[in-house]
C-alpha positions as CSV (number, residue, x, y, z in Angstrom):
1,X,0.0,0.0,0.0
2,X,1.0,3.7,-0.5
3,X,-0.6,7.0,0.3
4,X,0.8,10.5,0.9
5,X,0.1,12.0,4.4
6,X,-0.7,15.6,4.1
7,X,0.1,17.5,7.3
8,X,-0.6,20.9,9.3
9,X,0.5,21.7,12.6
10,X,-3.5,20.7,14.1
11,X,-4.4,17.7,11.8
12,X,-3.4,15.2,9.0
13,X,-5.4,13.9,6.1
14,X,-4.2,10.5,3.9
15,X,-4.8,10.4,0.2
16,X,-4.6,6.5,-0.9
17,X,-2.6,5.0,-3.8
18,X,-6.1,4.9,-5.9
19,X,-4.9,5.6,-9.2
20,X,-1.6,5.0,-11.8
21,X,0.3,7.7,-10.5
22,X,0.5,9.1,-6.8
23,X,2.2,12.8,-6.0
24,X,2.8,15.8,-3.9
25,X,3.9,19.4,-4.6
26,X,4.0,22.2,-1.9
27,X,0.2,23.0,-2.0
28,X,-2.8,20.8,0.0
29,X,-4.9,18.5,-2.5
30,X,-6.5,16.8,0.2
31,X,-9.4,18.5,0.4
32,X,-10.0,18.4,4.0
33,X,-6.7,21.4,3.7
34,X,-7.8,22.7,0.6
35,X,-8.3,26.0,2.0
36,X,-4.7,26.2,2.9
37,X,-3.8,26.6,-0.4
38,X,-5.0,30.8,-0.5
39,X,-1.9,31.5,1.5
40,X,0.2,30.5,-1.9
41,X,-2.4,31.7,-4.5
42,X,-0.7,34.8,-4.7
43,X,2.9,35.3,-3.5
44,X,5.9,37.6,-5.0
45,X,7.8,36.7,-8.4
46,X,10.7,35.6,-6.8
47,X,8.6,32.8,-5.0
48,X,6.6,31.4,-7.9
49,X,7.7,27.8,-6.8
50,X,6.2,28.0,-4.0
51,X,2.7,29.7,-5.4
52,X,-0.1,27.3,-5.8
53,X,0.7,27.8,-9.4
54,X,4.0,26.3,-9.2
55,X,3.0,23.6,-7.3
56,X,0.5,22.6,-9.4
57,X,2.6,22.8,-12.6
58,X,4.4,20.3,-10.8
59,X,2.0,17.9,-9.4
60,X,0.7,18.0,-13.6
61,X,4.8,17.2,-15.1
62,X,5.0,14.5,-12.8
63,X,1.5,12.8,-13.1
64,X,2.1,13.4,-16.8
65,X,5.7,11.9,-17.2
66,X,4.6,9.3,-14.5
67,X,1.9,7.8,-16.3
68,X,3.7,7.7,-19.4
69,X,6.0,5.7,-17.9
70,X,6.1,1.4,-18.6
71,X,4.5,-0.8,-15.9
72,X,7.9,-2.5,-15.1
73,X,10.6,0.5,-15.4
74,X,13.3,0.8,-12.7
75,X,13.4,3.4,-9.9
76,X,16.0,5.3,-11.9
77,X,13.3,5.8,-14.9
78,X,10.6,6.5,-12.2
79,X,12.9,9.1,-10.8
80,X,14.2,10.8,-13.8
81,X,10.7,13.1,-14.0
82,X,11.9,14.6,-10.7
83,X,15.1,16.3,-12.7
84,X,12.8,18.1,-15.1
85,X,13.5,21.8,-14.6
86,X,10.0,23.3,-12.6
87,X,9.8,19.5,-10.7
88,X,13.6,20.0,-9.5
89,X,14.0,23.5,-8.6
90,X,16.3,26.0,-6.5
91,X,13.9,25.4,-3.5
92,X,14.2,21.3,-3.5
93,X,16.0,20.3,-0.7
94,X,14.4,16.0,-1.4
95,X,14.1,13.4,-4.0
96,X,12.0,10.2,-3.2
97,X,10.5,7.7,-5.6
98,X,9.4,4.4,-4.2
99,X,7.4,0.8,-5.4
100,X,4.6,0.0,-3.0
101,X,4.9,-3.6,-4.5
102,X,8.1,-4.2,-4.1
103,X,9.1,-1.7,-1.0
104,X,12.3,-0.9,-3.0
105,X,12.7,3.4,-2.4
106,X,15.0,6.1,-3.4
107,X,15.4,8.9,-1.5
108,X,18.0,11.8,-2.1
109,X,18.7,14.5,0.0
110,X,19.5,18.2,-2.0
111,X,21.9,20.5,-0.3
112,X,22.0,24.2,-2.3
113,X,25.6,25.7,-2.3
């Protein structure tokens, strides 16, 4: 099984693996937190990647590229979406890709110079 466990400081909400593709950004999709998301709707130029915008362009590249991918790739093909330039930005500071069949994970951790 897999799920993503959105969380606030008060509460958490679990979305379930339902679908082909499972992903998170920086904005709430669980609707439960959706009106979280109006802090990010609108935020300065120099913080697009973290405007709902931005996060959303990214949840849509990796659902995208995810989905497209063969049912039996390795990690390394499932991971290569998250190097796409939006998806990997100068505000990532983790990589993790994972196979709820097979628990095999990936997880990387970004440090910015």
């Amino acid at each position: 099984q897999a799920c993503v466990i959105e969380r606030t400081q008060a509460g958490a909400a679990v979305r379930p693996f339902t679908g082909t593709t499972l992903v998170q950004a920086n904005h709430h999709i669980a609707p439960t937190f959706a009106q979280n998301n109006e802090a990010i709707r609108e935020v300065p130029p120099e913080e697009e990647v973290f405007s709902i915008d931005g996060s959303t362009k990214r949840v849509n590249i990796l659902q995208e590229q995810l989905a497209a991918l063969p049912p039996t790739c390795s990690l390394e093909s499932a991971a290569a979406p998250l190097d796409i330039p939006t998806v990997l930005n100068s505000q990532t500071c983790q990589k993790m890709v994972f196979c709820p069949a097979s628990g095999e994970f990936k997880i990387w951790r970004l440090i910015s110079e």
